[in-house]
C-alpha positions as CSV (number, residue, x, y, z in Angstrom):
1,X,-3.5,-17.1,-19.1
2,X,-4.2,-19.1,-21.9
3,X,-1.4,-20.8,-24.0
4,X,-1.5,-20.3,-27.8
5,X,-2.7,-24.4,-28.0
6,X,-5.4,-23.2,-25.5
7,X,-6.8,-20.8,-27.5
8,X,-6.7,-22.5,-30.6
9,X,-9.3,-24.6,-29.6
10,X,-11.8,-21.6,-28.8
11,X,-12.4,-20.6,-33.0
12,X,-14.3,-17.4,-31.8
13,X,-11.5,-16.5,-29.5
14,X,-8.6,-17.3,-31.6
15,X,-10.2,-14.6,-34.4
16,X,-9.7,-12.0,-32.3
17,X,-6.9,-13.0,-30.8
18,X,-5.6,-12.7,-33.9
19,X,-7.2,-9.4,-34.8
20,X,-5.6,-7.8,-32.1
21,X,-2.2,-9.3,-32.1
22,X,-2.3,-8.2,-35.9
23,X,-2.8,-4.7,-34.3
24,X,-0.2,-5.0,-31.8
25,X,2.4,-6.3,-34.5
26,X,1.8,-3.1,-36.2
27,X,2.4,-0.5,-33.3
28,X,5.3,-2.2,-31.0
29,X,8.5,-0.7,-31.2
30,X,10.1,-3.8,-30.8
31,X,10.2,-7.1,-32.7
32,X,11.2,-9.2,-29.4
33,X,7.9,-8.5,-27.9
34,X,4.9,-10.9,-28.5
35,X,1.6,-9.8,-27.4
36,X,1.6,-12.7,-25.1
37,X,4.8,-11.5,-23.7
38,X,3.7,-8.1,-23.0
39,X,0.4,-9.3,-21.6
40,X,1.9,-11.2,-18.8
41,X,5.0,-8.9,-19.0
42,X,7.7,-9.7,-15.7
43,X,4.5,-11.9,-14.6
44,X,2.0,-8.9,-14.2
45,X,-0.8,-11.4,-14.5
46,X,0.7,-14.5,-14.0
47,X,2.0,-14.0,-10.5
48,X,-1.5,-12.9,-9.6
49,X,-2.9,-16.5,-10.6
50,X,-4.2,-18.0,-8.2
51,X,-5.4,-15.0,-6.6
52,X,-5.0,-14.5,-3.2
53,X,-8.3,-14.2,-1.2
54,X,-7.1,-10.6,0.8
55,X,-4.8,-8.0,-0.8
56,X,-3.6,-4.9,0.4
57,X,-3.0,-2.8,-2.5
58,X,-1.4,0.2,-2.7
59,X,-0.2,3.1,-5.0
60,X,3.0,2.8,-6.7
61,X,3.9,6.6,-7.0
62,X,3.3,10.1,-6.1
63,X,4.1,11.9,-3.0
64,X,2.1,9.4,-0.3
65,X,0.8,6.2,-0.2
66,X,-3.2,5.2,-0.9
67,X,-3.8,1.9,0.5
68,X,-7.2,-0.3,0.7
69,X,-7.9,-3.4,1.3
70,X,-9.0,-5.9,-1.7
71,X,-11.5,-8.7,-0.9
72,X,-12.5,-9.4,-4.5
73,X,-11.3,-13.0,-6.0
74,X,-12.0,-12.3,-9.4
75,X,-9.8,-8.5,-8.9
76,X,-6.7,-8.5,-11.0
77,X,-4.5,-5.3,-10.0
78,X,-3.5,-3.0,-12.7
79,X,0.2,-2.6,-13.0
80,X,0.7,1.1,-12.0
81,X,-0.3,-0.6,-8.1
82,X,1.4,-2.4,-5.9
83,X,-0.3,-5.7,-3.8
84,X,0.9,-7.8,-1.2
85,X,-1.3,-11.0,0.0
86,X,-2.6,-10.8,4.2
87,X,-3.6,-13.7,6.0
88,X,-6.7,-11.7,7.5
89,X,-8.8,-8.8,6.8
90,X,-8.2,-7.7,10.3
91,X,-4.4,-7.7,9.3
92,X,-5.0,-5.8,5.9
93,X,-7.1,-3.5,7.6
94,X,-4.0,-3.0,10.1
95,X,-1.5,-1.9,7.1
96,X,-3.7,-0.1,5.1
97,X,-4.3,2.3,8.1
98,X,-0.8,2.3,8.7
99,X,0.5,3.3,4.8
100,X,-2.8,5.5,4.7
101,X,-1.3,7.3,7.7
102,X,0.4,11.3,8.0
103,X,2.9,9.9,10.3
104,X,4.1,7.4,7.6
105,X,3.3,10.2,4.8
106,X,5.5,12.4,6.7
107,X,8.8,9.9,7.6
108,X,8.4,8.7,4.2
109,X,8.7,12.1,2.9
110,X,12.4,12.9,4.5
111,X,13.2,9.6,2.9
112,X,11.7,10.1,-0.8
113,X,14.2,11.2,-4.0
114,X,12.8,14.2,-5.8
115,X,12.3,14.3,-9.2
116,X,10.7,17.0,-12.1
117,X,7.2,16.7,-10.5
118,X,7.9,16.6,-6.6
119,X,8.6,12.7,-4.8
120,X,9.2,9.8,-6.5
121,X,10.0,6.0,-6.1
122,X,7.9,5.8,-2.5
123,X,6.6,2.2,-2.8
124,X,9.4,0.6,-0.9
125,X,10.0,3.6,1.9
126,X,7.8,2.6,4.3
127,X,9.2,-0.8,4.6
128,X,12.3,0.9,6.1
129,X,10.0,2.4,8.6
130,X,9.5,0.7,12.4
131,X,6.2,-1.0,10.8
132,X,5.4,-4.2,13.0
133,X,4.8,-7.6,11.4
134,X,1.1,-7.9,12.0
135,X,0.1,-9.8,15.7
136,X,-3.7,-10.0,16.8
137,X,-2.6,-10.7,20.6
138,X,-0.6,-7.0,20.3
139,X,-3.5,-4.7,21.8
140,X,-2.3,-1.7,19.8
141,X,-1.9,-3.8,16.5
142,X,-5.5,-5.1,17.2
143,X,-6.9,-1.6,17.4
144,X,-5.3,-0.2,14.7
145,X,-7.0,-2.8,13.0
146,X,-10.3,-1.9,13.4
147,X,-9.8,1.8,13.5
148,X,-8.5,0.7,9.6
149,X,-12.1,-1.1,9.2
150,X,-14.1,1.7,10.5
151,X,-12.0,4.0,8.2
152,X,-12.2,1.5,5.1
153,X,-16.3,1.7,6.1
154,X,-16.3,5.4,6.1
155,X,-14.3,5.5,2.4
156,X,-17.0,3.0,0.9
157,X,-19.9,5.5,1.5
158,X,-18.3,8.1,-0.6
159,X,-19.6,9.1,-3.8
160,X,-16.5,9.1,-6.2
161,X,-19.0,9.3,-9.4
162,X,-18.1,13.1,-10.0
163,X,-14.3,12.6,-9.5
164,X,-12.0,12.7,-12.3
165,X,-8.5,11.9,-10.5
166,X,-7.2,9.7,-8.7
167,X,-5.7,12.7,-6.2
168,X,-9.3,14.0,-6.5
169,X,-10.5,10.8,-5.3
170,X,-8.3,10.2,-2.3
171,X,-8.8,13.9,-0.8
172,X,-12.7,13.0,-0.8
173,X,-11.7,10.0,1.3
174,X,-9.2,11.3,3.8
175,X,-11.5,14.1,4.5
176,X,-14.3,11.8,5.1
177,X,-12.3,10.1,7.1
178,X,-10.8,12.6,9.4
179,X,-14.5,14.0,9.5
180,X,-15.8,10.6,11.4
181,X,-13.1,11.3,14.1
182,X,-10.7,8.7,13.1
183,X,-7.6,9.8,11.2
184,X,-6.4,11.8,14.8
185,X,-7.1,7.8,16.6
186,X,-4.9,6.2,14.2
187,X,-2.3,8.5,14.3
188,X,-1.8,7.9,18.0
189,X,-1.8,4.1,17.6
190,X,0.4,4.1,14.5
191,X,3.0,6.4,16.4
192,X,2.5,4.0,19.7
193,X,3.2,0.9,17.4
194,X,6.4,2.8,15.2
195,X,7.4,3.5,19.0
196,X,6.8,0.2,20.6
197,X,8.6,-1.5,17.3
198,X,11.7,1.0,17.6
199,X,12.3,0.2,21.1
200,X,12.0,-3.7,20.7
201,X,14.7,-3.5,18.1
């Protein structure tokens, strides 16, 4: 994020800078708000800076968690998603099969308030779930990991180009998915490892 001083010094910039804050002074509701403010708003961007090599990212709402796995440097996530940084691909690959799972979809369910339009405020539920801290020596962890790559493989080759929503979208994927064999795989692991965590506790 640039500073005001920053920008100043970029003359091409600075124009429309000011073009659009001019815009924005217009339309906000409130006088409080600068357009820098609302641009980095609670640290939307800023938190993101430096970005973190591998993300999982996840939906924010709805009734079950979409999660992938981000590899891109140069990706800044949109605000209506959630992301956490992984040490390893192998370990975002792990949690996004987990969140991307029906046993998860289903105990996060029975946990979820309702609202007008069905289940609301999921992001945080399946943190109260039996979901292990990531370990590459666990042999279950470690599969579950690379049943998650083969699945985030399988996702990739979908064509999405005709899809208009995001629920759309994700129905395409989890039936590709479950098509190549592996959704009814990671369901076992993922209920071994909720198991295993559960009776460790």
């Amino acid at each position: 994020m640039l500073t005001a001083s920053q920008r100043a010094k970029y003359p091409l910039l600075q124009k429309r800078w000011e073009t659009i804050e001019a815009v924005w002074d217009s339309l906000k509701r409130t006088a409080k708000i600068t357009l820098d403010d609302q641009i980095d708003w609670q640290g939307k961007l800023g938190k993101q800076v430096p970005t973190p090599s591998i993300r999982v990212v996840c939906s924010r709402s709805g009734n079950r968690i979409a999660a992938a796995v981000c590899t891109d440097p140069e990706a800044l996530i949109e605000q209506t998603l959630c992301w956490m940084p992984v040490a390893s691909e192998a370990e975002g690959h792990y949690l996004a099969a987990v969140l991307n799972g029906d046993i998860v979809a289903a105990q996060t369910a029975a946990k979820q308030s309702k609202g007008l339009f069905g289940g609301r405020d999921i992001v945080r539920l399946p943190w109260r779930l039996w979901i292990a801290r990531y370990d590459a020596a666990n042999a279950i962890h470690a599969t579950i990991a690379a049943l998650g790559a083969q699945a985030a493989a399988t996702a990739a080759t979908v064509d999405l180009s005709t899809v208009s929503t995001f629920t759309a979208g994700r129905a395409l994927v989890r039936a590709a998915v479950t098509a190549a064999g592996l959704s009814p795989k990671i369901e076992v692991e993922v209920t071994a490892m909720l198991e295993e965590t559960e009776a460790a506790s």
